[in-house]
C-alpha positions in Angstrom: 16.8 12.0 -12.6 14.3 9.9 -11.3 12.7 7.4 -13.4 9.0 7.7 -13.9 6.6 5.6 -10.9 5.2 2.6 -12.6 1.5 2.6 -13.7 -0.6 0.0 -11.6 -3.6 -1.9 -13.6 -6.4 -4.1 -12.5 -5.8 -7.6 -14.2 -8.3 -10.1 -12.3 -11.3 -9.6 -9.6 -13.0 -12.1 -7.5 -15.5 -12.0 -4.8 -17.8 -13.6 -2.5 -20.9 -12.1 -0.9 -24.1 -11.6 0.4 -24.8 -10.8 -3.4 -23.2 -13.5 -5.1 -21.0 -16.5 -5.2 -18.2 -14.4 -7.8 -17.6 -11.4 -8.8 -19.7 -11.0 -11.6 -22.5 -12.8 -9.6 -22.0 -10.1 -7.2 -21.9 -7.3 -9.8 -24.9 -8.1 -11.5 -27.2 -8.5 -8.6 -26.0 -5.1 -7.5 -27.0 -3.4 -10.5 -30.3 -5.4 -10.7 -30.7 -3.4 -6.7 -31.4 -6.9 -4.9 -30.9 -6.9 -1.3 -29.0 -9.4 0.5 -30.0 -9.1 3.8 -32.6 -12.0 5.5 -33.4 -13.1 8.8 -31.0 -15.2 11.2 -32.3 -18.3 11.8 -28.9 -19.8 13.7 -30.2 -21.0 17.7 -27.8 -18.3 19.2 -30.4 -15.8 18.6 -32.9 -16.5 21.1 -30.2 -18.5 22.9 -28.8 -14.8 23.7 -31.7 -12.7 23.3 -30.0 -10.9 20.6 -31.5 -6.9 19.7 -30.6 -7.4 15.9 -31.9 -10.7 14.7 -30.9 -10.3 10.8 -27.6 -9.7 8.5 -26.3 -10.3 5.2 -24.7 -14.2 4.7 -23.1 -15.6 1.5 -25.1 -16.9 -1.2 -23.1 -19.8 -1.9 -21.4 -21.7 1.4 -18.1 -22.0 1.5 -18.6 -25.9 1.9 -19.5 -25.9 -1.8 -16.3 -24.3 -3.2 -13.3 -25.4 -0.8 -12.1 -28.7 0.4 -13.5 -30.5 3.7 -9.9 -30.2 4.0 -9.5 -26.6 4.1 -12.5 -25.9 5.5 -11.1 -27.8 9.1 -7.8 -25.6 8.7 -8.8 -22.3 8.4 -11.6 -19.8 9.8 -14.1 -18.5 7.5 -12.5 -15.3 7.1 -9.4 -16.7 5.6 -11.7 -19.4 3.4 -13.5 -16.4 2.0 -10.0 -14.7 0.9 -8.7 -17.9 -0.4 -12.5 -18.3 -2.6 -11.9 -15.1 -4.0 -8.1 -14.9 -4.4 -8.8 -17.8 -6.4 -11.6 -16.6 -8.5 -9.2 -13.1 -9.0 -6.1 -15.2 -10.1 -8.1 -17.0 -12.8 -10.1 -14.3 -14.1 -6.7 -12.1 -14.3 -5.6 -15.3 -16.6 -3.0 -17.5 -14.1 -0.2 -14.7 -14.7 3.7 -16.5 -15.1 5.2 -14.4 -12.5 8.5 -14.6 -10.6 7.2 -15.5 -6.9 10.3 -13.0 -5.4 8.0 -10.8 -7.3 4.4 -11.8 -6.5 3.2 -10.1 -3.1 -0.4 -10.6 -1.4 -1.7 -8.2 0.8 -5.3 -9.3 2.8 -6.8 -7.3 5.4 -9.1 -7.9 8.0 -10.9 -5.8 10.8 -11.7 -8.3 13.2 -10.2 -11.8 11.7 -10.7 -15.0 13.2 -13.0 -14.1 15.9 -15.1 -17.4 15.1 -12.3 -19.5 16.1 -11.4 -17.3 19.0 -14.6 -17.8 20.4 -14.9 -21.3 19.6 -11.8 -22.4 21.3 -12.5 -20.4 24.1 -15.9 -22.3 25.0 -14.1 -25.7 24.5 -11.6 -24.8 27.2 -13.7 -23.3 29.4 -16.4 -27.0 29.3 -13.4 -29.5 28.1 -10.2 -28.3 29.2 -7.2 -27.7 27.1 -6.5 -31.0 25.6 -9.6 -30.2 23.3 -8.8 -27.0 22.2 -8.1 -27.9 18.3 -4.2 -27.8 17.6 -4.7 -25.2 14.4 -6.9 -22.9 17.0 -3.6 -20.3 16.9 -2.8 -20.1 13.0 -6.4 -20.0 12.2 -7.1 -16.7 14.5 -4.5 -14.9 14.0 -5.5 -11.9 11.3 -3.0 -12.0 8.9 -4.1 -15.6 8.3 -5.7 -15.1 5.0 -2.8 -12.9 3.7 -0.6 -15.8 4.7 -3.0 -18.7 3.1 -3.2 -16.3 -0.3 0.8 -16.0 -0.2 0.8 -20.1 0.5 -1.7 -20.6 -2.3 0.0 -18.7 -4.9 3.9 -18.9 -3.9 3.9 -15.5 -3.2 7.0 -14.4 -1.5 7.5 -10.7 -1.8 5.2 -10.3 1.6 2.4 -11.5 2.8 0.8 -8.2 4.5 -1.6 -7.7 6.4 -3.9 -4.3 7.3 -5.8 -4.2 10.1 -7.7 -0.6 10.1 -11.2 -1.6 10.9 -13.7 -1.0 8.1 -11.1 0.3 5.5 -8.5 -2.6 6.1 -9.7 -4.1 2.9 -9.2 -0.5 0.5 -5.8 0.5 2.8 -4.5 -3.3 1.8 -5.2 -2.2 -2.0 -3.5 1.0 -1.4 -1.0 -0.9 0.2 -1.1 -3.1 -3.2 -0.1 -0.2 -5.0 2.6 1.0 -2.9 4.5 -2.2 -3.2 3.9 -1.9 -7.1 5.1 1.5 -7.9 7.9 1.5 -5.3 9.8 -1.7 -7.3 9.0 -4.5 -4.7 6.2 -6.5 -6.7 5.3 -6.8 -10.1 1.5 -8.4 -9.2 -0.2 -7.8 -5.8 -3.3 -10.1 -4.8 -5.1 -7.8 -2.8 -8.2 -7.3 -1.0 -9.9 -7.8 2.2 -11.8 -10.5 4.1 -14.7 -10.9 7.2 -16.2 -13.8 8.6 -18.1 -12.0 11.9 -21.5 -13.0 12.0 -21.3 -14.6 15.4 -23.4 -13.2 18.6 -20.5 -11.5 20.1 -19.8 -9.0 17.6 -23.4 -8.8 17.0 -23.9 -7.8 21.0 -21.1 -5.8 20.7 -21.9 -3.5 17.7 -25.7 -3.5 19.4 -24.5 -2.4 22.4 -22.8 1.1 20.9 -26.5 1.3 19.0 -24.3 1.2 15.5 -26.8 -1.8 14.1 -29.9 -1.6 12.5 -33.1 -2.4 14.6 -35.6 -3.2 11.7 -36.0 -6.8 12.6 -39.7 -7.1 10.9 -37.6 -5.7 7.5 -34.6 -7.1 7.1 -34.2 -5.8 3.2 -34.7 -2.9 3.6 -33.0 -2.2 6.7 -29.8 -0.5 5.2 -30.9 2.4 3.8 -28.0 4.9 3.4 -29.0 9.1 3.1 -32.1 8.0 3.9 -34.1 10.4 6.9 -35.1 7.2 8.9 -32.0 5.2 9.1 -30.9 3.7 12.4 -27.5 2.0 12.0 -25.5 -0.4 9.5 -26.1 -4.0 9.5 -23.4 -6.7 9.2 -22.3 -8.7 6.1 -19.9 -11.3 5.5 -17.0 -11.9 3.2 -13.9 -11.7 1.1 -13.1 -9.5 -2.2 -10.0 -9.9 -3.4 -8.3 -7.6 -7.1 -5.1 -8.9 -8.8 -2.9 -5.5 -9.2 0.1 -5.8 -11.3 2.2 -3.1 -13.0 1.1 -1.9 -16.8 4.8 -3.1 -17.7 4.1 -6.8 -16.3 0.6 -6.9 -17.8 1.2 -5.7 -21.1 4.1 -8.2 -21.4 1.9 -11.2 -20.8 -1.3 -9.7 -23.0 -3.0 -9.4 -19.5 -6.9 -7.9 -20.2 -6.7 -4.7 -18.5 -9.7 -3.4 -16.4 -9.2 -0.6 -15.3 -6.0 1.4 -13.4 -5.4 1.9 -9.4 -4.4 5.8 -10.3 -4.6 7.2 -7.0 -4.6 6.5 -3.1 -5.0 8.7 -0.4 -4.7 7.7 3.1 -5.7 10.3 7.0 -6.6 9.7 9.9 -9.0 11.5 11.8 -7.6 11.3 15.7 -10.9 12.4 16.3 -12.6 9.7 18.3 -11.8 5.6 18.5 -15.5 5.2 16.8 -17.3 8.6 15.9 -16.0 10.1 12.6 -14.8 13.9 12.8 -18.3 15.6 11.9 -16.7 18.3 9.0 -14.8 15.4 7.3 -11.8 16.9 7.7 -9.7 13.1 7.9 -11.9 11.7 4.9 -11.8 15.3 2.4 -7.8 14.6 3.0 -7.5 11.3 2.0 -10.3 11.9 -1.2 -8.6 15.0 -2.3 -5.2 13.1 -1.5 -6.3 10.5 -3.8 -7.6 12.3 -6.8 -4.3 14.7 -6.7 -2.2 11.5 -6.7 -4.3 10.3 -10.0 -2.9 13.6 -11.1 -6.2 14.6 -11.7 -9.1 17.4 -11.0 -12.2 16.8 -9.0 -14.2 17.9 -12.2 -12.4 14.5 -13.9 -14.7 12.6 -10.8 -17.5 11.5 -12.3 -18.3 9.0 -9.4 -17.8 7.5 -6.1 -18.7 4.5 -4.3 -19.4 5.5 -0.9 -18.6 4.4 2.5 -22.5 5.3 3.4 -23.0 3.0 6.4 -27.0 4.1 6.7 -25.9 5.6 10.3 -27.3 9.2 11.2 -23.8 10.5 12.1 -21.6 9.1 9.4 -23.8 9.4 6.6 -23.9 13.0 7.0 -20.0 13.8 7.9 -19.1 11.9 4.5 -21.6 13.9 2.3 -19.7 17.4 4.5 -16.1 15.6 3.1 -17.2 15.0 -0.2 -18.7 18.7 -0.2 -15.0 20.0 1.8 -13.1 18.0 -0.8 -14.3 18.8 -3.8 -16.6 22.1 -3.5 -19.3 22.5 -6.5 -17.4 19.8 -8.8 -19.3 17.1 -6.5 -22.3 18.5 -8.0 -21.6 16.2 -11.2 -20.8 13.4 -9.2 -22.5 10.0 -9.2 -22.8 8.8 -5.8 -23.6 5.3 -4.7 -23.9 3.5 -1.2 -24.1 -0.3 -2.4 -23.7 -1.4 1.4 -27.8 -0.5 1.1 -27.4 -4.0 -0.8 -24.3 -6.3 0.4 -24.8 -5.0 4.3 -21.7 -3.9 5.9 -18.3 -6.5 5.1 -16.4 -4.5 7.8 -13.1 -5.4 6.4 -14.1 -6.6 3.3 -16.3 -3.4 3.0 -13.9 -1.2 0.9 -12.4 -4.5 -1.3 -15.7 -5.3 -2.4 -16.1 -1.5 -3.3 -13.2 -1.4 -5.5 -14.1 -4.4 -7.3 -17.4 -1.7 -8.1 -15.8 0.7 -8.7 -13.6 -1.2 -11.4 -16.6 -2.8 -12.9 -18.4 0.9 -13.3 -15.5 1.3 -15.3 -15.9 -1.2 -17.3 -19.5 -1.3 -17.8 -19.8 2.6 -17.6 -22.6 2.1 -14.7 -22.9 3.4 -11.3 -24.8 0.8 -9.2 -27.7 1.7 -7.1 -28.5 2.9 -3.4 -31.5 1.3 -2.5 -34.0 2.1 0.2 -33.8 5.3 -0.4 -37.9 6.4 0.7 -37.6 10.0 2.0 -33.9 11.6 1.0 -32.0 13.6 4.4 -32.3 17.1 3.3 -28.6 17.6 4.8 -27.1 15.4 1.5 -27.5 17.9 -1.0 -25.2 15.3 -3.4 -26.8 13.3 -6.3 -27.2 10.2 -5.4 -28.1 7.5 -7.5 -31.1 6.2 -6.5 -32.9 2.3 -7.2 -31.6 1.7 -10.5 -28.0 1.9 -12.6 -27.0 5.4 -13.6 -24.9 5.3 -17.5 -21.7 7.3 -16.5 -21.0 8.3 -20.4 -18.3 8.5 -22.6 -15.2 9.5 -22.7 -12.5 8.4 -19.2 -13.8 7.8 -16.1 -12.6 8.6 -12.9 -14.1 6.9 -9.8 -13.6 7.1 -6.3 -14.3 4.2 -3.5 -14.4 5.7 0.1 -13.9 3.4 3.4 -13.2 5.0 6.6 -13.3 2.8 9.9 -13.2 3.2 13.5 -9.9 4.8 14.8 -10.0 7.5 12.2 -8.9 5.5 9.4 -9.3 6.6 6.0 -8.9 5.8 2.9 -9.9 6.7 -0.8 -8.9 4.8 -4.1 -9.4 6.4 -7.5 -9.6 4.1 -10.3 -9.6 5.8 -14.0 -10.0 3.8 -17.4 -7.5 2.6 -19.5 
């Protein structure tokens, strides 16, 4: 007889954003509906003619939370992780935990392209005795999952996910794996992007993905919305401590919320487009909700992937509708990247922290921008302003799906 899976909780969360310097910063500015989107005012955008000339930067520089020291030694991607992982480990309460036992698992969708590029343009005007001698360690992707597991003593892994925009939420998932199958009693998970940088900006331009409303920055990302024209990019890291109930309980850990559920698909549809009936994406939310052991009618929200493209807005709304039939009637659905713009591999970390904190504080966050409603998303969406999600448990569901058909859903539940 098989013992029972153990139960994975939510101990600690930390973040930071286009929203906010923590995770609470973050929350809070969510719910208040602020944007966090402004103009670029870096030289490369003339410099390079660039089509999109705006995007979604930190609040707080990374300069006034890490050490001149770190900052030289690692690429913003992995100094966002390590901000966060930090912020996570304290607010989960420093937990005493065997490092043979303590995993962390970071994801990325690009990773260091910042340092890629830059040591590409001092070789090609300086020659290769410039190139900086940390140029390797510092690009690499699983960077950040390897600074977290230095940073912590973390030992039982140091993984790293690299599927696009749900890298962050499949690194979670993969949180939880480690968790129930006996390998790690805590898991600091998450995800982290650093990409603002005229390369990826060109690039994502040049497959018309971005946002063109240079003359309105905040209001460009307007998920559901009949006149949206693309996502716009954000920047990084979100990061959740995940330990097993046993662990937590033992140590008098404050318990957010539980990871009940993960479902992961892929499309193999197209290396970009998503499958338009949501086949890939109903799999992985219906996957996720049956691995909660749970109904759809026990859903009583879910934190969107809702880019604010014409495409994928529209094939999520058909998966939530193939998923989950009428039930999704009842549902609360939110598209917060209408706020933080889009982390790419952060994206779905961020999410989960939301999805925790509607948990906790019973609120589903708001879409903004939101002037004239597609007619094709017949879902409730909430809409400028917090929506109370009741008594009783919740059940919520964060959706990130990324180019190369990945998908993946989380369900958190109370506790």
């Amino acid at each position: 007889m098989t013992s029972p899976r153990p139960t994975v909780v939510v101990t600690g969360l930390g973040a930071t954003t286009p929203l906010g310097g923590t995770a609470e910063e973050t929350w809070q500015a969510a719910l208040a509906g602020r944007s966090g989107v402004s103009a670029l005012d870096a030289g490369w955008v003339e410099e390079f003619e660039l089509p999109v000339t705006f995007a979604a930067h930190l609040t707080t520089p990374v300069s006034e939370v890490l050490k001149k020291v770190e900052t030289k030694r690692l690429d913003p991607f992995a100094q966002y992780a390590l901000v966060a992982a930090r912020e996570a480990w304290e607010n989960a309460g420093a937990p005493e935990v065997d490092p043979e036992r303590l995993a962390s698992a970071v994801g990325t969708g690009i990773g260091g392209v910042q340092t890629l590029l830059t040591a590409w343009e001092t070789l090609r005007t300086k020659g290769p005795r410039r190139v900086y001698p940390l140029s390797i360690p510092m690009l690499m992707p699983n960077s950040a999952a390897g600074t977290v597991s230095l940073e912590f003593g973390a030992r039982a892994g140091a993984h790293t996910l690299v599927s696009a925009c749900s890298s962050g939420a499949e690194s979670i998932g993969y949180g939880a794996h480690l968790i129930r199958e006996g390998l790690a009693d805590v898991v600091i998970a998450g995800g982290s992007e650093a990409s603002i940088h005229p390369l990826p900006i060109a690039g994502f331009a040049a497959m018309q993905a971005l946002s063109t409303r240079n003359d309105s920055p905040e209001t460009a990302s307007r998920p559901y919305d009949t006149g949206r024209d693309g996502f716009l990019l954000g920047e990084g890291g979100a990061i959740l401590i995940l330990e097993s109930e046993e662990h937590a309980k033992a140590r008098g850990a404050n318990i957010i919320c539980t990871l009940s559920g993960v479902g992961v698909s892929a499309d193999s549809y197209h290396i970009a487009a998503p499958e338009p009936e949501g086949a890939g994406a109903s799999r992985a939310m219906a996957d996720a909700v049956r691995d909660a052991d749970a109904d759809p009618t026990d859903l009583c929200h879910i934190n969107a992937h809702a880019t604010s493209t014409p495409v994928g807005d529209i094939a999520e709304v058909a998966a939530v509708r193939r998923a989950f039939g009428s039930a999704a009637d009842h549902m609360a659905i939110s598209g917060t990247k209408s706020m933080t713009g889009h982390l790419l591999g952060a994206a779905g970390a961020l999410e989960a922290i939301f999805s925790a904190l509607a948990i906790r504080d019973r609120l589903a966050p708001p879409t903004i921008n939101i002037e004239n409603l597609d007619p094709d998303v017949d879902l409730d969406i909430v809409r400028d302003t917090p929506r109370p999600l009741g008594e009783g448990d919740l059940l919520v569901l964060d959706n990130s799906f990324g180019f190369g058909g990945h998908n993946v859903a989380l369900a958190f539940g109370s506790y």
